[in-house]
N, C-alpha and C positions, 0 to 999 in steps of 0.2 A: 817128537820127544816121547820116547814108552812113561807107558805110569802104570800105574798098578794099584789098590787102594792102600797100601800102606806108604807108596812113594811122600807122604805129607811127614813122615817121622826124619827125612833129610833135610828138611829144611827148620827154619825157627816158627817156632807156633806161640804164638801172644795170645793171652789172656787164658790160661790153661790153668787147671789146679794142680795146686802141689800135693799129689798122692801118696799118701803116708807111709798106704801100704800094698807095693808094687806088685806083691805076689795072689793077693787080692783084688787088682784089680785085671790082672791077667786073666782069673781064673773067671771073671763077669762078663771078660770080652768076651771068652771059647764058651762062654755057655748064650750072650750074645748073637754070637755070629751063628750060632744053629737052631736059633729061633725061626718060625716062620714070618715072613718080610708082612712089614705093617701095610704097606701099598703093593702096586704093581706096576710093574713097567710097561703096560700098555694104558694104563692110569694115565703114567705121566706123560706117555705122549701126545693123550689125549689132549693133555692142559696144554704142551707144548703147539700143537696145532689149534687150539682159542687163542692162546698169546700170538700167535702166529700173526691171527683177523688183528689182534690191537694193535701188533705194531704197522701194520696196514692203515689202522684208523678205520676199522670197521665192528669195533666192540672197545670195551672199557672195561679196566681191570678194578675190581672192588675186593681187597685186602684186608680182612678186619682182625682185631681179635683181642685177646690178652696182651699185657705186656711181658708177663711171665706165667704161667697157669701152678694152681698151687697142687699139691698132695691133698690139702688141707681143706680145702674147698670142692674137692670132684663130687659132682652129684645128676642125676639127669636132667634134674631140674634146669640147674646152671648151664648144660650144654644146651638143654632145650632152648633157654632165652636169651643166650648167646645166641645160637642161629637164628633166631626168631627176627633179632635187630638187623642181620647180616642181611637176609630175606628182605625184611621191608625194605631197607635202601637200598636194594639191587633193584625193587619193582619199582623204587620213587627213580631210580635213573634210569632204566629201561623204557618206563613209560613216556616217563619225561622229556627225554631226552634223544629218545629216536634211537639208541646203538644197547646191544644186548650189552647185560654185565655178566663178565666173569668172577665168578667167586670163591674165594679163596680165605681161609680162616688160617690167623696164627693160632694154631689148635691142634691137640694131638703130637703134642711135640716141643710144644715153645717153654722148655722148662728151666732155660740157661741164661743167664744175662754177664755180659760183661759190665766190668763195674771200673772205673776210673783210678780207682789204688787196688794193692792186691789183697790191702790189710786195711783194718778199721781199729782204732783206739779209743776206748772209753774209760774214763778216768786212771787214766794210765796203765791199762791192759791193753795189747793189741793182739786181736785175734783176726784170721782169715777175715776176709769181706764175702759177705751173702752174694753167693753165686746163682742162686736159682737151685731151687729143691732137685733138682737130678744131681747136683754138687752136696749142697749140705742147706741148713736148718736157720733160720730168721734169728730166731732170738740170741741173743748174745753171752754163748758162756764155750767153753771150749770144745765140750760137747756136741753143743748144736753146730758149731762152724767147723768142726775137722770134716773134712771131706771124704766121703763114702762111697767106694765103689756099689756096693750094692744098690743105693739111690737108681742107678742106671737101668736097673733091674726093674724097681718099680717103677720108673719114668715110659719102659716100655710094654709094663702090663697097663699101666692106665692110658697111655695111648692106643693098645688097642682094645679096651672096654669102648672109651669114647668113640674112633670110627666105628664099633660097631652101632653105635646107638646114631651118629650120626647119618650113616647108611639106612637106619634103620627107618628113621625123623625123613629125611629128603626122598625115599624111592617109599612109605609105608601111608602118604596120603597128606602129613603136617604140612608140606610143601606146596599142595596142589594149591594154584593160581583161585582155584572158586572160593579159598578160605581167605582171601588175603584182610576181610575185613576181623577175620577172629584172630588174627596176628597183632590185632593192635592192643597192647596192654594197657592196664584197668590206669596208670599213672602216664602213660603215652597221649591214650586219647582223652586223656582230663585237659591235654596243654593244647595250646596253639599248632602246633606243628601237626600233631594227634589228627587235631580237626581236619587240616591238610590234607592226611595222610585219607584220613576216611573218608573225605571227598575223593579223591583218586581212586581208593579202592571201589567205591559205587559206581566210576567210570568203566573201570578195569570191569566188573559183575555185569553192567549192562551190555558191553561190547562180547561177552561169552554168550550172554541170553541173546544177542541178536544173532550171532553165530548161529546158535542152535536153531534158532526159530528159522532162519535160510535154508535150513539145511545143512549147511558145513559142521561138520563134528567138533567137537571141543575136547573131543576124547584121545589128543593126542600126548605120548609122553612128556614132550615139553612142557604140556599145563598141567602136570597131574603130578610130575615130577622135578627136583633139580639136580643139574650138577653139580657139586659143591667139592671142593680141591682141601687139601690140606699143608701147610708149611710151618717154617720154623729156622730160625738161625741156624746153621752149621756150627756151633759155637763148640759142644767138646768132641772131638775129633776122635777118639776113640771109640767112641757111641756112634759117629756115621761112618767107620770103616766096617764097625762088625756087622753093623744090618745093609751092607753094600754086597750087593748079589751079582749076578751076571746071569743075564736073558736069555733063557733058552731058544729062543726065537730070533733076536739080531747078532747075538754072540757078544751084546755089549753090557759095562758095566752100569747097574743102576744103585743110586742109593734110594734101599726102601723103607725110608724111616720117615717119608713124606712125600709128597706128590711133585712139590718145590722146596730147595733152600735159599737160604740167601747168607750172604758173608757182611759183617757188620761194618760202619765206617772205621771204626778200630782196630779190624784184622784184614783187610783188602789190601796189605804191603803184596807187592809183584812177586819178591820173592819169596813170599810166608809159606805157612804150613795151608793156611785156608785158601788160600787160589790154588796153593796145587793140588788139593784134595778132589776140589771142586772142577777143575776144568777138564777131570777125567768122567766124572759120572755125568749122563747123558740126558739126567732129568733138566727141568727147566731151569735156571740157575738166576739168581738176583744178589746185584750190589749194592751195599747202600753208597752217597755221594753226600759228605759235607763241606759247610762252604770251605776248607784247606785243598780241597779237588783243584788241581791244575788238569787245561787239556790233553797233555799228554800224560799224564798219568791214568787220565779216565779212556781214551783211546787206548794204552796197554793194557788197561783191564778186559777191554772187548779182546784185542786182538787175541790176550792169552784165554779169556775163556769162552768165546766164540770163531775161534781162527777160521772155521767156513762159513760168519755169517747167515748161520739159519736164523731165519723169522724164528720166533718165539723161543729159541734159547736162552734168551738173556734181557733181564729187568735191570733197568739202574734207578734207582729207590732215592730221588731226590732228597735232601734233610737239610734246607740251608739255614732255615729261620726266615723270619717272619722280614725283618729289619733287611738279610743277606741275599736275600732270591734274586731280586730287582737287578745286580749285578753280576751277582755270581753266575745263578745257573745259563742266561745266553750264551757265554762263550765256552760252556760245555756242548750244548746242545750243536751250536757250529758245528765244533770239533769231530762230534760223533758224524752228525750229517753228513761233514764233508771229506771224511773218511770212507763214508760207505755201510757204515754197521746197522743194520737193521735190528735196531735195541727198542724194547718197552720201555717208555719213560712213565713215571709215577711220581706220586709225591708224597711222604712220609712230612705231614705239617705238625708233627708233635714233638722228636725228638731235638728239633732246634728250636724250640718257643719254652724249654722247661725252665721253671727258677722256684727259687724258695720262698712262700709268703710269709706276711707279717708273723702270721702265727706257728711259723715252721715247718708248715708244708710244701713239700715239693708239691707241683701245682702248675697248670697251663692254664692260660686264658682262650675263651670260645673266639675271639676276635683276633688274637693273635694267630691260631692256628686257620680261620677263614681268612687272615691276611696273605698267610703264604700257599695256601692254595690259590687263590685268586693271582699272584705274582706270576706263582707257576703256571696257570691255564696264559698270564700273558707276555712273558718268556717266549712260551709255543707258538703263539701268535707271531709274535718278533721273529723268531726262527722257521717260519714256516714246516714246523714240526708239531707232530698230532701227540697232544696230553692225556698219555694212555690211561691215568689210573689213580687211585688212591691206596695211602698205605696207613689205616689208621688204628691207636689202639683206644679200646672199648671191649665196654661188658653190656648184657641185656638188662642188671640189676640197676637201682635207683640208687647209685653212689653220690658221694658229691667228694670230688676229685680236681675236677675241672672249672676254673671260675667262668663266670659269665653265662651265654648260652640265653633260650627261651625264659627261664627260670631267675635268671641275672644273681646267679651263685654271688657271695663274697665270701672275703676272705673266713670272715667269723662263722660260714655255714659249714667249712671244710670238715670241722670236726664230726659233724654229724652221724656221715655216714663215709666217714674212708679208710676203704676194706684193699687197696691194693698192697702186694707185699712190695714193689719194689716204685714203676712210673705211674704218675696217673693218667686213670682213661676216662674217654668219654661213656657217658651214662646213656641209655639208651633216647631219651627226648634230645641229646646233641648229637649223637649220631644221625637221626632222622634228619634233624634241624641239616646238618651237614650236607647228607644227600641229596634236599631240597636246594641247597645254596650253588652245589655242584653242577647238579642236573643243568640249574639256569645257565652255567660257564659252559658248558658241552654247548656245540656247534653241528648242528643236526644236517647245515646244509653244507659242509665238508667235501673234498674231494677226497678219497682214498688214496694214499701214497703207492706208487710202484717200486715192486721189491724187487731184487737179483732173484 
C-alpha cells in the first residue's frame, strides 16, 4: 500500500480540533515542516533496537512522564526532577531486577490529550474542551479554548529547549551511576521507600569502589552516562506530518517530533487517520489496548502496523483497569502469540483505575494502579509471554494527586498540592514506591523468547 505523510488526510481522524482559522494554520505547518527535526532517525533506531532486547525478554521498558506537559510550568528545574525520578526507578529495576531498563519519558512533546466530548459546558456556555496547550488554554472563557494554530509553534520550540537540557542532564555528568545517592530528594529520602532507595544506592557505590580497586575501570560510558528516549501521543496530526522528514541514509520516512509515538485507545480505529499516519513512519510505534480490545482487532493493529514483524517496532500499551486485566488482557496476549507478532507488551495501570473523589477530584488510588500491574505481570505468566514494561504518568515534584501510596494520601489531602492540568500522576515517593513493587514481579531467572 503507498503512503506518504499526508496519506492520513483520506481517511477520518478522531479527536482533532476544529481550526477556526485554516489559512493560519496552513501557514504554521510550511513554517513547521522546515524547521530543523527535534530527533533523528538514527535516535530512533536506536530505541527501536533496545525494544528489539524487551520484546525478547532481555530488558524492560520504563515509560514515565506527564500526562500533558504545560507552557505554564517549563522550567529546568521541573525537567531536571522529572528525570531525576525516571533515573531512580530505572536503577531500582535494573538492580533489582537483573534486566536493563529502557527509558523513555512522555516529554518533549506530550502536549495533546484527547478528551471524551469535543465541548464542555459551564453554566450554560459550551465552549471547546481543553485539548492540551499545543491546542488551546485551561481556563474557561472563549478566549482561552478557541484553538490556535500558532500553539504548535511553541509546542515545538519548548520541545526542543527541553531535549536540549535533557541531553545536556544525561551525557553532562547528572546521570553518572556514582551520584545515584545525590538523586534522592530531600522528601524522597525522608520516607520509607527513600530509605530503600538509599540502601541500594550504598550497594550500587560499593560494587563501583570494588571495581575500581580490581582494577576494572568504572570509566565506562554506560556509568557515566544515560540513554534516555523521548515520546509522546501522535494525537494532532498535522504537527506530526510537518516534522516528518525522510533519511538521507535509508531513503525512509521518520517522524522527528520524538524518538517513539504511540496512538491512543480512542484513535486506533483500523481505518482512521492515526494508524495510517503512523504505519508509514519507521520510528518505533505504540498502541494503547483497553478492556473493549477484542483479539482480532488487536492482531489487525500489528498486522497493519508492523506487517514484517520487526522486534521492537511495535508496543501495545495495556490500559484495562485494575478490576478488567484478570480477563481481559490473556486472550489478547494469545492472540498476538499465536499469530507470530513480535510485540512489547507494557502496562499503562493508570488510565483504567481513574475516578472522581469525594471532593471532586479526578484521582487514582496507589493500590489500584499496583493491582493491575501485578494482574498484568500475571496474565504473562498465564500466557507464557514476557511483561515487557511499564507506562506510567508522574512528576518529580511532591503533588498529591494520587491517593494512597507510602504517605497513605486521602481524599481530603488532594487539595493540597494538585498542580496537574488535566490526569493525575504519581508524586515521586510512588513512583519509587512503584519501581520497588515491580522490580519484585520481574522474573530474573526467565528464558529469553526466540524471535523470527
Amino acid at each position: 500500500m503507498t503512503w506518504n505523510p499526508d496519506s492520513w488526510r483520506a481517511r477520518p481522524a478522531a479527536h482533532q480540533p476544529t481550526w477556526p482559522d485554516q489559512t493560519e494554520l496552513e501557514r504554521v505547518e510550511k513554517e513547521l515542516a522546515a524547521v530543523p527535526p527535534l530527533v533523528f532517525a538514527g535516535e530512533a533506531r536506536d530505541l527501536k533496537a533496545k525494544l528489539a532486547r524487551v520484546a525478547q525478554g532481555e530488558a524492560f521498558l520504563l515509560q514515565a512522564g506527564d500526562c500533558a506537559e504545560s507552557f505554564d510550568g517549563f522550567s529546568a528545574d521541573a525537567i531536571r526532577e522529572k528525570l531525576r525520578v525516571i533515573l531512580q526507578m530505572a536503577v531500582v529495576l535494573t538492580y533489582s531486577s537483573g534486566v536493563p531498563a529502557i527509558k523513555v519519558g512522555r516529554i518533549a512533546g506530550q502536549f495533546a490529550k484527547p478528551r471524551s466530548k469535543p465541548t464542555e459546558t459551564v453554566d450554560g456556555t459550551e465552549l471547546p474542551s481543553f485539548l492540551g496547550h499545543m491546542v488551546n488554554d485551561l481556563p474557561f472563557s472563549a478566549r482561552d479554548r478557541r484553538p490556535e494554530p500558532a500553539r504548535l509553534l511553541q509546542a515545538y520550540n519548548q520541545s526542543a529547549s527541553t531535549l536540549n537540557l535533557l541531553r545536556a542532564f544525561t551525557k553532562g555528568g547528572f546521570a553518572d551511576l556514582h551520584r545515584v545517592q545525590a538523586w534522592n530528594q530531600e522528601f524522597v529520602a525522608s520516607s520509607a521507600e527513600g530509605q530503600r532507595y538509599r540502601a541500594l544506592a550504598a550497594e550500587i557505590d560499593r560494587a563501583l569502589r570494588f571495581m575500581e580497586s580490581t582494577g576494572v575501570s568504572s570509566q565506562h560510558p554506560e556509568i557515566h552516562e544515560a540513554e534516555f528516549f523521548t515520546s509522546h501521543e501522535a494525537l494532532i496530526l498535522q504537527y506530526e506530518e510537518a516534522l516528518t522528514r525522510k533519511d538521507s541514509l535509508t531513503d525512509e520516512w521518520y517522524d522527528c517530533s520524538a524518538h517513539m509515538l504511540w496512538i491512543g485507545e480512542r484513535t486506533r480505529q483500523l481505518d482512521g487517520a492515526h494508524v495510517e499516519f503512523l504505519r508509514g513512519v519507521r520510528n518505533p510505534v505504540g498502541c494503547k489496548v483497553g478492556p473493549t480490545a477484542t483479539p482480532d482487532e488487536i492482531v489487525g493493529i500489528c498486522e497493519r502496523l508492523n506487517p514484517e514483524r520487526e522486534p521492537g517496532r511495535l508496543t501495545l500499551i495495556s490500559r484495562m483497569g485494575a478490576g478488567a486485566v484478570a480477563d481481559g488482557l490473556p486472550p489478547l496476549l494469545e492472540a498476538v502469540r499465536d499469530a507470530g507478532h513480535p510485540v512489547v507488551w507494557t502496562c499503562d495501570p493508570m488510565h483504567g483505575n481513574t475516578f472522581t473523589s469525594e471532593t471532586g477530584h479526578k484521582t487514582r488510588h496507589f493500590d489500584d494502579v499496583l493491582a493491575e500491574v501485578t494482574g498484568f505481570f500475571a496474565a504473562h505468566r498465564q500466557a507464557g509471554t514476557w511483561p515487557g514494561g511499564i507506562h506510567v504518568e508522574l512528576t518529580g515534584d511532591d503533588v498529591t494527586e494520587c491517593l494512597g501510596g507510602a504517605d497513605q494520601l486521602q481524599a481530603e489531602d488532594l487539595g493540597r498540592r494538585y498542580e496537574t492540568m488535566c490526569d493525575p500522576r504519581l508524586n515521586a515517593r510512588q513512583g519509587l514506591d512503584l519501581a520497588f513493587r515491580v522490580a519484585e514481579l520481574v522474573d530474573p531467572n526467565h528464558v529469553p523468547v526466540e524471535l523470527p
